[in-house]
C-alpha positions in Angstrom: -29.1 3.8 -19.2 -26.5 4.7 -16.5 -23.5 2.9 -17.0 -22.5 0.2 -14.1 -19.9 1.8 -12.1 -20.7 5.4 -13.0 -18.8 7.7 -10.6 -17.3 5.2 -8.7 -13.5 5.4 -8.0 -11.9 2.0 -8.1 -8.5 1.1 -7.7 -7.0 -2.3 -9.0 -3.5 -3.7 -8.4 -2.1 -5.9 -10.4 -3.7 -4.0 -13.5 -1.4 -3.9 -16.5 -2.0 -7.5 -17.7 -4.4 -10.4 -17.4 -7.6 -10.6 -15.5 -6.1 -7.7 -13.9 -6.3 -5.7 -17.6 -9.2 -7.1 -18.3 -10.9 -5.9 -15.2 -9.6 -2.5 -15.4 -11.3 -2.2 -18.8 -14.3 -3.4 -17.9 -14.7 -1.0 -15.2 -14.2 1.5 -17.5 -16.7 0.3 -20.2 -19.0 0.5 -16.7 -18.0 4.3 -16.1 -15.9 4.0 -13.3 -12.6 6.2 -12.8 -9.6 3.6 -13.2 -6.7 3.8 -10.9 -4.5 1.2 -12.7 -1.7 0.3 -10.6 1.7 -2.6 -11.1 5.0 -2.8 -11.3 6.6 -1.2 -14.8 6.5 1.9 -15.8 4.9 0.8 -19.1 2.4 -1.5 -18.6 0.7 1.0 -16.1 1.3 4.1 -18.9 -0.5 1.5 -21.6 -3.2 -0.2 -19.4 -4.5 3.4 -18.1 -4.3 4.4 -22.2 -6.6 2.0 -22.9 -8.8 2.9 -20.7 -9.3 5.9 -21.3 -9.8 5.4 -24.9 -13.1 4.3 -23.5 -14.2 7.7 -22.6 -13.2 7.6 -18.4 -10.6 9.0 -16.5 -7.9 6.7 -15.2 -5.2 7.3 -13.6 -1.6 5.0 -13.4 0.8 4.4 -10.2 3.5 2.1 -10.3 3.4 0.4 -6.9 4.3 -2.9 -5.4 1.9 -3.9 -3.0 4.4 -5.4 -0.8 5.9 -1.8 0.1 3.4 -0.2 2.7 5.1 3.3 2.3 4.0 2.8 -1.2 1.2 1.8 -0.7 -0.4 4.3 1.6 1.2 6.7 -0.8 -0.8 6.0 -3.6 -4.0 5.7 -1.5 -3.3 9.2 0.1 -2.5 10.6 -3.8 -5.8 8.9 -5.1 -8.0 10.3 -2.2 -6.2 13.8 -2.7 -6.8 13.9 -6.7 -11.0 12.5 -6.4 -12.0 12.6 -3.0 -12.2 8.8 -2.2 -11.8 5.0 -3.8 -15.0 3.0 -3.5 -13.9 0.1 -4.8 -10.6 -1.9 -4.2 -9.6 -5.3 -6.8 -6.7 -6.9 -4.9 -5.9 -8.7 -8.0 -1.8 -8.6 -7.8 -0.4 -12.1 -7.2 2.0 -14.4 -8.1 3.4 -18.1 -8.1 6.9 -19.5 -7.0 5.6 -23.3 -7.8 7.4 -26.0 -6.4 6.8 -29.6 -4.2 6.7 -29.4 -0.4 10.1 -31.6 -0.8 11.9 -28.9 -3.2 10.2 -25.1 -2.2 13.2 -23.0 -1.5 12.4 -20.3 1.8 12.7 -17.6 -1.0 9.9 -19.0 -3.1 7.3 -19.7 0.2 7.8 -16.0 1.4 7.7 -14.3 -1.8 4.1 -15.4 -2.6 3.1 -15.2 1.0 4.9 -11.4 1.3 2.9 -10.4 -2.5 -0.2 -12.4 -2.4 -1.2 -12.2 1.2 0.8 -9.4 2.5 0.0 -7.3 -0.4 -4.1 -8.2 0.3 -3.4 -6.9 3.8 -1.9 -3.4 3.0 -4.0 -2.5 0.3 -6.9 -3.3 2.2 -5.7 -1.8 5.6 -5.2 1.4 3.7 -8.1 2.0 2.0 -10.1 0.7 5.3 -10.3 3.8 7.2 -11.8 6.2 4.2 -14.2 3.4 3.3 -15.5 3.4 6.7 -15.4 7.3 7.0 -17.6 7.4 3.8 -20.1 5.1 5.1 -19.4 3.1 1.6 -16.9 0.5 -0.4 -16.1 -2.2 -1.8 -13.2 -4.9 -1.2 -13.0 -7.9 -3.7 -10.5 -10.1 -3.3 -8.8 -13.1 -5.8 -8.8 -16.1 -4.4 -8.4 -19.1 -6.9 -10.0 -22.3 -6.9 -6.6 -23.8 -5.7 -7.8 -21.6 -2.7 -10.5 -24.2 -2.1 -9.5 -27.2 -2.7 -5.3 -27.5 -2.7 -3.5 -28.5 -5.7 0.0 -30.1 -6.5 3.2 -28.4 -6.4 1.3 -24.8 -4.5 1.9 -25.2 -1.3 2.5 -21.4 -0.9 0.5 -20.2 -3.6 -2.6 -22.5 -2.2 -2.1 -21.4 1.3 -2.1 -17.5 0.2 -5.0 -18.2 -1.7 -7.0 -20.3 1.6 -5.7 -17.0 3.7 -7.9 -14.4 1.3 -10.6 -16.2 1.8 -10.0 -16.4 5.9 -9.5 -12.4 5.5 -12.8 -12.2 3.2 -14.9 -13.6 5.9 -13.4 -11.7 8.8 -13.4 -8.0 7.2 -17.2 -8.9 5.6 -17.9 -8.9 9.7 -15.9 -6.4 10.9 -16.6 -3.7 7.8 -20.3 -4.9 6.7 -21.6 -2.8 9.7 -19.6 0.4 8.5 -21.0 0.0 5.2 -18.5 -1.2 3.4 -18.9 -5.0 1.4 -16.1 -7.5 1.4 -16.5 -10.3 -1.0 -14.1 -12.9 -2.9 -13.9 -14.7 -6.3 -12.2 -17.6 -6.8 -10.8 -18.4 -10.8 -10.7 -21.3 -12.6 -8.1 -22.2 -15.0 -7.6 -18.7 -16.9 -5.9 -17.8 -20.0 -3.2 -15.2 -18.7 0.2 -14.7 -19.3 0.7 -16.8 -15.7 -0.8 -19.8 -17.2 0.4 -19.5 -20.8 3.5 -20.5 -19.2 2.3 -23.8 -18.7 3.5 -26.5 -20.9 0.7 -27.7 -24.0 0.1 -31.0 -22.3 -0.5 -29.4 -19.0 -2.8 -26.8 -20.8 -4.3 -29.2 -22.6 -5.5 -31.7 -19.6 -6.7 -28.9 -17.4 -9.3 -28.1 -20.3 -9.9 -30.8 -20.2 -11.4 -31.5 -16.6 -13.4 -28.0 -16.8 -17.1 -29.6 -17.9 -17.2 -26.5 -20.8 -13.8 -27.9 -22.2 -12.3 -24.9 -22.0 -9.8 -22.8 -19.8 -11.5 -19.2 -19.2 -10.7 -15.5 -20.2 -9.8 -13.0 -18.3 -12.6 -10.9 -19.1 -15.4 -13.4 -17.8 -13.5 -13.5 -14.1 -13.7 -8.8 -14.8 -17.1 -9.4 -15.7 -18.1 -10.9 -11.9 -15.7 -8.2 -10.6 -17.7 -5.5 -11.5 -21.3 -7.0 -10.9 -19.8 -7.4 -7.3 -18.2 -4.2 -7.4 -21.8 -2.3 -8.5 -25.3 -1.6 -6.6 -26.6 -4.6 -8.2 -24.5 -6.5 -5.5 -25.7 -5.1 -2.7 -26.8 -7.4 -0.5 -23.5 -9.6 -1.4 -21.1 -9.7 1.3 -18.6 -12.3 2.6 -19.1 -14.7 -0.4 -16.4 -16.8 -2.3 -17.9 -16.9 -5.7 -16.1 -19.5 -7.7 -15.8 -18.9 -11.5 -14.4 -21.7 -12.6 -16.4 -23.4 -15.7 -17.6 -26.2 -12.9 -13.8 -27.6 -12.8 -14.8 -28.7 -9.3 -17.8 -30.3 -10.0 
């Protein structure tokens, strides 16, 4: 049976830890060609390590998606070395948490500049070879604080809201081109962002999720690359909330 993702190039920011790790590997237990891309030097070097252990090639950039030069360098050095990306994870994102009443300038624009910004380049710069190829994918992270608000992340929340207003608009400007633009929303998910929650905080969003549990990273990757593969083909514009029914 051909593997998922076999012979697609996909290129995921944000890739050295977390659901972005997790998502990385998947894709290559699916077959796809890994472009692993983050900020240190050696979490790229040990993310794209691991993935190919799992038989694929993958390739590491360090890059922070709030420089465009950068950016658009790495785009032009992936296209150069296989010939095109089908599939783009903007995964990178952060939080600068803080009440309306206390967020410093610095903390609103840092989130905005990486989490929304970022979106924007990456997307704007793999746009144009999508659309030449007749083919692609863009998936987006939203969060579930992207739907409905939540205390103390006001910038965080409102960068989150903004992917999904992007989602919707590029699912109507790039569906005709060929290219699919879809979103996915996370829960509460065991990551190195969230482990820096205190216990008690931990413990009360568990539980509120109806399974009782916070979620792993690799169950957000595993909706990652369904949407990234054939199988999701007719999937385009959605917000697909994995969340373990915290909302319900």
């Amino acid at each position: 049976m051909t593997a998922r993702l076999h012979n697609k190039i996909a290129l995921i920011t944000g890739a050295a830890q977390g659901i972005g790790l997790a998502t990385a590997l998947k894709f290559a237990k699916e077959g796809a060609t890994v472009v692993v891309c983050d900020l240190n030097q050696t979490g790229v070097d040990e993310a794209t390590a691991q993935c190919r252990t799992l038989g694929v090639t993958a390739e590491g950039f360090v890059m922070n998606v709030t420089q465009r030069p950068r950016v658009e360098e790495v785009v032009s050095l992936v296209r150069a070395q296989f010939g095109r990306i089908d599939v783009l994870v903007n995964n990178a994102g952060i939080t600068q948490d803080a009440r309306l009443q206390k967020m410093t300038l610095e903390q609103f624009d840092r989130v905005i500049d990486v989490n929304l910004r970022g979106v924007f380049h990456c997307t704007q710069a793999v746009a144009d070879g999508m659309v030449a190829q007749g083919s692609g994918v863009i998936l987006n992270a939203s969060s579930v604080v992207g739907l409905y608000g939540n205390f103390g992340q006001t910038n965080y929340a409102a960068t989150k809201f903004g992917v999904i207003g992007f989602t919707k608009t590029w699912s109507r400007e790039l569906g005709p081109k060929g290219v699919r633009v879809n979103a996915v929303a996370p829960g509460f998910i065991s990551t190195p962002m969230v482990a820096a929650m205190p216990e008690k905080v931990l413990q009360d969003l568990a539980g509120k999720v109806h399974l009782r549990r916070v979620g792993q990273p690799e169950e957000i990757a595993n909706v990652y690359a369904f949407l990234a593969s054939d199988e999701a083909s007719y999937i385009n514009g959605e917000v697909i909330e994995v969340s373990g029914g915290i909302s319900l």
